[in-house]
C-alpha positions in Angstrom: 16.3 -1.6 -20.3 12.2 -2.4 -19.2 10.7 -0.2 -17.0 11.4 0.4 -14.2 9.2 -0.6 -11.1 9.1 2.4 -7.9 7.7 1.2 -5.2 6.1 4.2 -3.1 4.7 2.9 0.7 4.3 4.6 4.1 2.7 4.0 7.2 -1.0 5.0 7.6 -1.4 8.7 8.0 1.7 9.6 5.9 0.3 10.7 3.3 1.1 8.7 0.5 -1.8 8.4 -1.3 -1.6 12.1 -1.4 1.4 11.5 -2.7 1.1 9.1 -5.0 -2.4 11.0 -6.9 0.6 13.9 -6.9 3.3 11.3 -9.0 0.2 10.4 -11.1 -0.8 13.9 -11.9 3.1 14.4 -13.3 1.7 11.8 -16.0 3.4 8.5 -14.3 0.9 5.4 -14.7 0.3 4.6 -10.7 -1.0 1.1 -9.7 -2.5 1.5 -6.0 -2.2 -1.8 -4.6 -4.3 -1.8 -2.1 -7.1 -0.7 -4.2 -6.7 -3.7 -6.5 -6.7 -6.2 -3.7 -10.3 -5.5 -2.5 -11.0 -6.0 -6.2 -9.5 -9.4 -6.2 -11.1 -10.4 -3.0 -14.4 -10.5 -4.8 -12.9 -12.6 -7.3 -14.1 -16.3 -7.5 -10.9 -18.1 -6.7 -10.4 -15.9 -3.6 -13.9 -16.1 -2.6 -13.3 -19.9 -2.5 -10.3 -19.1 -0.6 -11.5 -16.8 1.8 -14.3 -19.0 3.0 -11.9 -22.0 3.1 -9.7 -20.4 5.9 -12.1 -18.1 7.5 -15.8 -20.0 7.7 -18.7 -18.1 6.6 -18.5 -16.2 9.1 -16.6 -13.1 7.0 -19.6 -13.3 4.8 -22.5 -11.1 4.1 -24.9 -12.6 1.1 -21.8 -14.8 -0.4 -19.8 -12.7 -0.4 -16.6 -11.5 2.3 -17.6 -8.7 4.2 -14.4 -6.1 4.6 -15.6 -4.8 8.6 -16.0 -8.4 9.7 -12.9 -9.7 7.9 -11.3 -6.4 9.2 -12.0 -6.8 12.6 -10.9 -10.9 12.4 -7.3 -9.8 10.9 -6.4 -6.5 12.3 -6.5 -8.2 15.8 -5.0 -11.4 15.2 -1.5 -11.5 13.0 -1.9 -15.2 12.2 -4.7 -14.3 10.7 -3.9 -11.1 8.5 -1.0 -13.7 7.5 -3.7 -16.3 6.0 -5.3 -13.6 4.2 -2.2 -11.7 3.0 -1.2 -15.5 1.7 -4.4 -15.6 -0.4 -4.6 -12.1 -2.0 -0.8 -11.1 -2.3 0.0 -13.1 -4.9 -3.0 -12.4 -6.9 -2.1 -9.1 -6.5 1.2 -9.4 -7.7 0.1 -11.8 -10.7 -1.8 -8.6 -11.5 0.5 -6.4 -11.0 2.7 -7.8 -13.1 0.3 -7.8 -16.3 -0.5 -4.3 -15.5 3.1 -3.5 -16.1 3.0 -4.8 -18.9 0.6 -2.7 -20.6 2.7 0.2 -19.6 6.0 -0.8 -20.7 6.4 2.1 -23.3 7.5 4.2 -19.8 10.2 5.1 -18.3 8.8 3.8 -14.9 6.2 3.0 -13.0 5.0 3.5 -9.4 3.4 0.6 -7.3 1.9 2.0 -3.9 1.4 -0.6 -1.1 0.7 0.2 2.1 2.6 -3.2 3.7 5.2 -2.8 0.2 8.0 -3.8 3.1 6.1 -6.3 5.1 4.8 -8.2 2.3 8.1 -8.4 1.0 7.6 -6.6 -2.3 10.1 -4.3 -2.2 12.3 -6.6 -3.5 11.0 -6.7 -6.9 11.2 -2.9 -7.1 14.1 -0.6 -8.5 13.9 2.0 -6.3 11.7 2.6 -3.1 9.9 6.0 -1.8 9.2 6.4 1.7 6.2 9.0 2.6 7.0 9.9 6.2 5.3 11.8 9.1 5.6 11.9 12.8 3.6 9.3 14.4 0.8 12.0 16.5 0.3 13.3 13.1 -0.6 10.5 11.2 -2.8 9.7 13.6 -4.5 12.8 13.7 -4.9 12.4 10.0 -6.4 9.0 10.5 -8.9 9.3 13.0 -10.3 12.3 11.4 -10.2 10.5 7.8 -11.4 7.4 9.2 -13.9 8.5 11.8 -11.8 6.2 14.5 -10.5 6.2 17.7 -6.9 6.8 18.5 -6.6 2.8 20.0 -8.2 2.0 16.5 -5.4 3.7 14.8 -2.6 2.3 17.0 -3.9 -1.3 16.5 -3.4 -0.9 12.7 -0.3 0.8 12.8 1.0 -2.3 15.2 0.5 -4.7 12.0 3.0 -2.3 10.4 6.8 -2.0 10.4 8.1 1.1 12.5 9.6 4.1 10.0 13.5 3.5 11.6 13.2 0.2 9.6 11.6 1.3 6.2 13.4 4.4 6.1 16.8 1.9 6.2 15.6 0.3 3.5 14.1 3.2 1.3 15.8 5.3 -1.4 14.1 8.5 -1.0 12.4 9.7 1.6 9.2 12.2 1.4 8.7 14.2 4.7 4.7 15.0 4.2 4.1 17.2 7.5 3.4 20.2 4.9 1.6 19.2 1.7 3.6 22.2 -0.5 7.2 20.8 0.5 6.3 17.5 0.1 5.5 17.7 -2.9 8.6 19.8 -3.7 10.4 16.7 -2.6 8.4 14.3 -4.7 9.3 16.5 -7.8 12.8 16.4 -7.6 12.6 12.5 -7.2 10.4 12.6 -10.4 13.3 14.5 -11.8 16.1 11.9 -10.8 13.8 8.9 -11.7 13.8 10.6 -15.1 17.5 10.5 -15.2 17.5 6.6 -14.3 
């Protein structure tokens, strides 16, 4: 059968790395995707990359600078697209190895932040959708992030609106309170178990 891959996404603010520390404390291996790709953009070959399409001027001491190469992409979609085409699928290469190592399980979960809009919710089984009302999440962000609200709204414009992941999710986590969300993520736990 293999394992099976979950993907587990949301919109900033839902929650879902809340959620997905909750999945990984039930003993399911979790790979954060997100995590790994500021990894791999201090990699050589993306280094190279990077300063290829971007100049030098996204670098501090060699090396890409995350605020400068933040405030380049978040406010220019062309270019979140360049960099998304340079460290998605080193990500995924990744990813895919890192299954590997964890193919004794039942399944895996792979949280992504743009799992929809980088298109790789097509190479999972089943899909998760952590969901909260938009004033909240942004409550949660600019207090998280020390940002302000315009801050918040221009990332959340780079992602898809919840009507269109929720259409194309299997299970959907409400996380306004922490204690029934995680309810909720148990009993998909449980059915995942069953798969």
């Amino acid at each position: 059968m293999g394992t099976k891959i979950i993907g587990l996404t949301g919109g900033i603010g839902s929650g879902k790395s809340t959620m997905a520390n909750y999945f990984a404390s039930l003993g399911v291996p979790v790979y954060i995707a997100d995590e790994e790709a500021k990894k791999i953009l201090f990699l050589p070959v993306a280094v190279a990359e990077v300063k290829e399409v971007f100049g030098e001027t996204v670098f501090t001491d060699g090396l890409p600078d995350k605020a400068k190469l933040a405030g380049v992409v978040f406010n220019n979609p062309e270019k979140l697209t360049l960099l998304n085409r340079i460290i998605h699928p080193k990500v995924k290469e990744h990813f895919l190895e890192w299954v590997k190592m964890h193919n004794s399980q039942n399944f895996v979960i792979k949280e992504a932040a743009i799992l929809f809009e980088s298109g790789s919710y097509k190479d999972c089984d089943k899909v998760i959708l952590v969901t909260a009302p938009k004033d909240l999440r942004i409550k949660r962000v600019m207090q998280r992030d020390n940002v302000t609200e315009e801050q918040v709204l221009n990332r959340m414009s780079n992602q898809w609106d919840e009507e269109k992941k929720a259409a194309l999710s299997d299970y959907i986590i409400h996380n306004i309170d922490r204690d029934i969300a995680k309810n909720e993520a148990h009993k998909i736990f449980s059915e995942l178990n069953k798969m």
